[in-house]
C-alpha positions as CSV (number, residue, x, y, z in Angstrom):
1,X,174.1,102.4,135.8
2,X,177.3,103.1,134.7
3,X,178.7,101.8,138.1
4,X,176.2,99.9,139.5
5,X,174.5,96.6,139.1
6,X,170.5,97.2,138.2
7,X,169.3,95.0,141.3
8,X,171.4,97.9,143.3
9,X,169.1,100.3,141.4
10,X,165.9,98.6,140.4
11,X,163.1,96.9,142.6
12,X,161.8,93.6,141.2
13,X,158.1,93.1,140.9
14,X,156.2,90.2,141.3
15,X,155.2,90.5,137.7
16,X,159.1,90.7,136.6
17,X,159.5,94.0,136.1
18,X,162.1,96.5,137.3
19,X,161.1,99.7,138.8
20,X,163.2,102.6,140.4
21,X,160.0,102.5,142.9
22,X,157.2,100.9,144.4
23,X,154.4,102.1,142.1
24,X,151.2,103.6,144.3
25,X,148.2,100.6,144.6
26,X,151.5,97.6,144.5
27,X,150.1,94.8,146.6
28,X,152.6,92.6,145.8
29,X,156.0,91.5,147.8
30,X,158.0,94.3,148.6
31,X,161.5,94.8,149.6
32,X,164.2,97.8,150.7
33,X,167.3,98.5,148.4
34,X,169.6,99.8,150.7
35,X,172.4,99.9,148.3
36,X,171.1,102.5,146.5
37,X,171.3,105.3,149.0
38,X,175.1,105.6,148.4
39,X,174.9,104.9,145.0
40,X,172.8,108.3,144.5
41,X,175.1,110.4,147.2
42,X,178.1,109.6,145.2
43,X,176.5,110.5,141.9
44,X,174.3,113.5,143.2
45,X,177.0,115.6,145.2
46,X,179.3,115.0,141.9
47,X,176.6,116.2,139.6
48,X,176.3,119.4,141.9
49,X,180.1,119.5,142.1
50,X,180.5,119.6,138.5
51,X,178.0,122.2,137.9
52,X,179.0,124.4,140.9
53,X,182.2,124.1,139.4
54,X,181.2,126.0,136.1
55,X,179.7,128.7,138.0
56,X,182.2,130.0,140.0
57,X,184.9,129.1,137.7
58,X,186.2,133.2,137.3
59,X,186.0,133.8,140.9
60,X,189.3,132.5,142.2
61,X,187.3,130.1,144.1
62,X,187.8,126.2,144.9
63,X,185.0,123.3,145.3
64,X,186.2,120.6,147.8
65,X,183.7,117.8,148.5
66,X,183.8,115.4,151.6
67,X,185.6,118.8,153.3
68,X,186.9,118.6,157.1
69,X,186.7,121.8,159.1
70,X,187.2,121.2,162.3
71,X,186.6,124.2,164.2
72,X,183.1,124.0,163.1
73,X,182.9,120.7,164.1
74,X,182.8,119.1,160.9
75,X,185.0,116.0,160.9
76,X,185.6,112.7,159.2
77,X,182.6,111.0,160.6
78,X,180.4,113.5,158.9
79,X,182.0,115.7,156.5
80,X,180.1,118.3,154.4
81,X,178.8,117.3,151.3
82,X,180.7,120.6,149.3
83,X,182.2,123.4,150.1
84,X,182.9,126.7,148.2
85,X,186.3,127.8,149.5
86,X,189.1,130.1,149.1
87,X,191.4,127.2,149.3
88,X,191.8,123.9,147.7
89,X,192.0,121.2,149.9
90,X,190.4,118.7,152.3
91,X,190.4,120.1,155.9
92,X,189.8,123.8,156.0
93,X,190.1,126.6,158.3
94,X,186.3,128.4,159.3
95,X,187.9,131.3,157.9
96,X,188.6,129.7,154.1
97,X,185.1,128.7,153.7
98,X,182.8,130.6,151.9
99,X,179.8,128.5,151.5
100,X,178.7,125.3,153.2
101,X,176.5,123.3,150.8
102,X,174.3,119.8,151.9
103,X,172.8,117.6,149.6
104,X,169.6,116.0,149.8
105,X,168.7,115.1,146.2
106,X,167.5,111.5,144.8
107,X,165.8,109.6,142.0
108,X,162.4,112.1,141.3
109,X,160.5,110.1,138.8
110,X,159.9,106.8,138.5
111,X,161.5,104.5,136.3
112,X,161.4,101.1,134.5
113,X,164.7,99.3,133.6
114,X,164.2,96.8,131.0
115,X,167.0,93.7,131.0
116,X,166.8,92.9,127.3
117,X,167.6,96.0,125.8
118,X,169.3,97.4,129.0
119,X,167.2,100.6,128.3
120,X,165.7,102.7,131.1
121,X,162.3,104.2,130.3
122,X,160.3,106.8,132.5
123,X,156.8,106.1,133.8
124,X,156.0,108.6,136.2
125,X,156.5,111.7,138.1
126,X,156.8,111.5,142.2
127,X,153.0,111.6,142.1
128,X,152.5,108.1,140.7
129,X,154.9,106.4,143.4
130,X,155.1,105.6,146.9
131,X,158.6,107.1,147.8
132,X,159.0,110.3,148.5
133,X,162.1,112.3,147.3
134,X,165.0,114.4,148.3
135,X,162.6,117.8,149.6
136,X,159.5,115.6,149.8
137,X,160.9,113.1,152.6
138,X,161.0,114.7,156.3
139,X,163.2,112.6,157.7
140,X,166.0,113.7,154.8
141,X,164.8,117.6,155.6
142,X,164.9,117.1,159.6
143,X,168.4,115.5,159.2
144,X,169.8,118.4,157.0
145,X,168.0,120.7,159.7
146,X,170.0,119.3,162.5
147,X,173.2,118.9,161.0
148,X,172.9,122.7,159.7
149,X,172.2,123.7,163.7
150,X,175.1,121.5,164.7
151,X,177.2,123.7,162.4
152,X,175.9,127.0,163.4
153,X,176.4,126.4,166.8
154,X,179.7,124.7,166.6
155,X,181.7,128.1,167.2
156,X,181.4,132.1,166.6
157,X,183.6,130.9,163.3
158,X,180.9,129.9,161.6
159,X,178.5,132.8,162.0
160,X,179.7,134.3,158.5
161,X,179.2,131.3,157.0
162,X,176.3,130.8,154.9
163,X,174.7,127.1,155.1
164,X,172.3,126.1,151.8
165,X,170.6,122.6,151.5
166,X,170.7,121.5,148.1
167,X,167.9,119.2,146.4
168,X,165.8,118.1,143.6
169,X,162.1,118.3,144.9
170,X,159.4,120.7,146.0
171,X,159.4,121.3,149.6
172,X,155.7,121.0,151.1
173,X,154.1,123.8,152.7
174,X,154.8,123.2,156.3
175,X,158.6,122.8,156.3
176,X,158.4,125.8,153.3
177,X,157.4,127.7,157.0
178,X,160.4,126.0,159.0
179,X,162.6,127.1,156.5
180,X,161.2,131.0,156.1
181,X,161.8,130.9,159.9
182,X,165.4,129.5,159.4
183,X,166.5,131.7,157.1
184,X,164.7,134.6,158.9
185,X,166.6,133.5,162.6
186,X,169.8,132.9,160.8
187,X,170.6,129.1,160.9
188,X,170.3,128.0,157.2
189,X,170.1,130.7,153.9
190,X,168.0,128.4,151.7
191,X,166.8,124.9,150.8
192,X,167.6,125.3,147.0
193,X,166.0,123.0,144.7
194,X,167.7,123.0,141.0
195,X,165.1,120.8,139.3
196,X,162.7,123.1,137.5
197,X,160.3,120.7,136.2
198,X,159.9,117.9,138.8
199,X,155.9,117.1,137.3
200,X,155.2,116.0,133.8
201,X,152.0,118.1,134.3
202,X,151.2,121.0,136.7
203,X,153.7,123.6,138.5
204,X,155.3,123.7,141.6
205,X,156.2,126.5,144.1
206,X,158.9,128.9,142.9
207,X,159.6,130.2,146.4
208,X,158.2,130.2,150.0
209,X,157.1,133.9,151.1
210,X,160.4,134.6,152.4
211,X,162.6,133.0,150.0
212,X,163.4,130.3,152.5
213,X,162.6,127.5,149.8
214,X,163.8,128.6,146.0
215,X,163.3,126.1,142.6
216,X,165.7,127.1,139.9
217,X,164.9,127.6,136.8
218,X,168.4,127.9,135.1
219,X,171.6,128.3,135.6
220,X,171.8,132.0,135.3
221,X,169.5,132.4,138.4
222,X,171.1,129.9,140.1
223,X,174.3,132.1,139.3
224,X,172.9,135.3,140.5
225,X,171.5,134.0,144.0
226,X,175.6,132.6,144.5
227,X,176.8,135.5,143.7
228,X,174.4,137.8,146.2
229,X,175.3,135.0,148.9
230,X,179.5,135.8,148.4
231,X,178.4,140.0,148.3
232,X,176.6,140.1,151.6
233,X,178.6,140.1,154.9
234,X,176.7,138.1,156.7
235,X,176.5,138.1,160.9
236,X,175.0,135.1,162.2
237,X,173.9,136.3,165.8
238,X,171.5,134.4,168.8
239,X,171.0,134.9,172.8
240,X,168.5,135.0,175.0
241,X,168.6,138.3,177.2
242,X,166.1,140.0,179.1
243,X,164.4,143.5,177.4
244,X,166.8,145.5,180.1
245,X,170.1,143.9,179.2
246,X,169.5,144.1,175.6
247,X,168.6,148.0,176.0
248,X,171.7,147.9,177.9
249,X,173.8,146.6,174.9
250,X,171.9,148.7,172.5
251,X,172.7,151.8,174.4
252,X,176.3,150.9,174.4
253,X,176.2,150.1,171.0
254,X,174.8,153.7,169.9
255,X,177.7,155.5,171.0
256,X,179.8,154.3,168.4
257,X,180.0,156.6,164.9
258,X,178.8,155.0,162.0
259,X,176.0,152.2,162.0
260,X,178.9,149.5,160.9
261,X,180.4,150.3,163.8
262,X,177.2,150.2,166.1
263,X,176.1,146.7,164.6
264,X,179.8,145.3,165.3
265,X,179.5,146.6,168.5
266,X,176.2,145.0,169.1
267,X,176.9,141.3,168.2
268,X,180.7,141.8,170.0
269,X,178.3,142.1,173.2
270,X,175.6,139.4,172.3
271,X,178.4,137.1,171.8
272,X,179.8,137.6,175.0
């Protein structure tokens, strides 16, 4: 509100009141804010920026938002969000990049903006209105999906590139099974959710089975799951071979020494 003029924000009712969403059982006149959408990018990825910022301030380590790296296809027309990288500037080499972050995050609870006293007051969790939230809305998931994929697939550069969707909302059990899958296959490490109490009353899932969805509960966790991501050298590797070809490359593969050398040897022949 800072920046922003509250009908960019705020939804008028036909009853004069002004509400961050369309309470659930309106019957009245509705219309979209469209305005808003940039609004929140702006303000969410610098919120995640700033704390990000904090966490990895003793690692040698840069944040660059809006990056460019082009060998991963990443470009001007859709940059990512943030980037954790060894360098501090706008277009990056695959090779600087540590960590790709996207964010999905938005307004959670509702909210009523009242024009005399230019105070904003809460009214509801995500329950009690009819828009649905960062984690919560599939089209924001399936976009973050397929921008992810278009990464991963963009080049062999990206393979040791972790990819984490960042947001502020549960994710619902069927697409917490999409993103087991994806972390399991490779394509995207985690939908991360850093907003540990998204429900005035009731809890929320922690984490999916395979810790494909995770909701933070502090900082210091947030912290430790950062830090496992930078530890890990990660291999992103895919095909689609036939049993005989692949017990051709594992064969090959076993005649190397150590099992560093047999894995290296094994994606060096997938990739080809």
């Amino acid at each position: 509100m800072k920046v922003a003029f509250p009908s960019q924000l705020f939804y008028k009712t036909d009853d004069c009141r002004y509400l961050a969403y369309w309470p659930k059982g309106y019957r009245g006149r509705k219309s979209t804010l469209q305005s808003r959408n940039s609004l929140i990018g702006e303000f969410t990825e610098n919120w995640v920026f700033e704390l990000f910022k904090k966490l990895i301030a003793k690692n040698n380590l840069f944040l660059v938002r809006q990056a460019r790296i082009p060998s991963l296809g990443i470009t001007s027309r859709s940059p990512a969000d943030l980037v954790i990288s060894t360098s501090n500037k706008k277009v990056l080499k695959a090779s600087e990049v540590k960590v790709i972050f996207e964010v999905k995050m938005s307004i959670v609870w509702n909210w009523q903006y009242f024009e005399d006293s230019n105070n904003v007051v809460e009214i509801g969790d995500f329950r009690t209105h009819q828009g649905r939230p960062s984690f919560t809305r599939s089209d924001s998931i399936l976009k973050a999906i397929g921008k992810c994929i278009s990464i991963r697939v963009s080049s062999f550069e990206s393979s040791k590139i972790p990819i984490i969707v960042i947001g502020n909302a549960p994710l619902s059990n069927g697409f917490c099974k999409k993103a087991d899958h994806l972390k399991k296959v490779g394509i995207i490490q985690g939908f991360w959710s850093l907003n540990p109490f998204p429900l005035n009353h009731g809890n929320t899932r922690k984490t999916s089975p395979y810790g494909g969805y995770i909701r933070f509960n502090n900082t210091l966790e947030l912290k430790e799951h950062l830090s496992n991501l930078f530890s890990q050298d990660l291999n992103f590797f895919s095909g689609m071979e036939n049993p005989e070809t692949l017990g051709e490359y594992i064969e090959i593969a076993n005649s190397e020494n150590s099992h560093e050398d047999k894995g290296l040897r094994f994606l060096d022949l997938i990739r080809r």
